[in-house]
N, C-alpha and C positions, 0 to 999 in steps of 0.2 A: 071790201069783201062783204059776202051776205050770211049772214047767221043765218045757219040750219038746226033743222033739229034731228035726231035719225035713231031706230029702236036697233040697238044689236043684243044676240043671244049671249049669255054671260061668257063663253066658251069663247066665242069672236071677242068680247071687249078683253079678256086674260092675252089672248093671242098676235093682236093688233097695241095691245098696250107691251108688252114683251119685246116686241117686232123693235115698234118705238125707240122704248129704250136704249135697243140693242142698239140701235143708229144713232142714238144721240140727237132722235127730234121728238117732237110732242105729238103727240094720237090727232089732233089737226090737223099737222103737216102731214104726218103719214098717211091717211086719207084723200089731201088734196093732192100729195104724188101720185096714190096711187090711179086717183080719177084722171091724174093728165098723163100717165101711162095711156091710159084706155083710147087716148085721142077725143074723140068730138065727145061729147054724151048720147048725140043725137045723131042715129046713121039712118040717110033715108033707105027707102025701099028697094032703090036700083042699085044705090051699091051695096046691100046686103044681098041680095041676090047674085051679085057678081061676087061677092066672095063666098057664096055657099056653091056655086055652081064651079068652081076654082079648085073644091076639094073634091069634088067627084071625080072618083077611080086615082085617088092620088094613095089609097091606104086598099090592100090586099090579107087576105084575113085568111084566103086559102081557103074557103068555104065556097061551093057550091048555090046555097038556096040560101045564102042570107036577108034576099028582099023579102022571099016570103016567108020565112022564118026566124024575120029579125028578133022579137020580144022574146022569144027560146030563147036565142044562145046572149041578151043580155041579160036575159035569168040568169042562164047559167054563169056570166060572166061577175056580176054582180053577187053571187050568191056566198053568203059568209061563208 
């Protein structure tokens, strides 16, 4: 194995160490599961493009003018 080193926001270290616990592994292992969830670390350019172009028109929002109106309504959508 390689020793790293990694800065998290105290909120992520309470949350991640909680998590932990809660399974019954150490903040190490919970980390290196969850990076071999994510698959590769490194995805190239053509298969991200094929899985960005995979979600197109797969979600319907019922909105009319979303391309050009998109940063409105995730104001709106976003807004405390």
């Amino acid at each position: 194995m390689i020793r790293t080193q990694i800065q998290l926001t105290e909120q992520q270290a309470r949350e991640l160490k909680a998590l932990a616990a809660e399974q019954g592994i150490s903040l190490a292992e919970l980390i290196r599961r969850r990076v071999s969830e994510r698959g590769s670390v490194t995805v190239d350019a053509k298969v991200r493009k094929q899985r960005f172009l995979a979600l197109a028109g797969r979600y319907h929002s019922g909105l009319s003018d979303v391309s050009s109106e998109h940063d409105r309504h995730l104001a709106q959508a976003f807004r405390p």
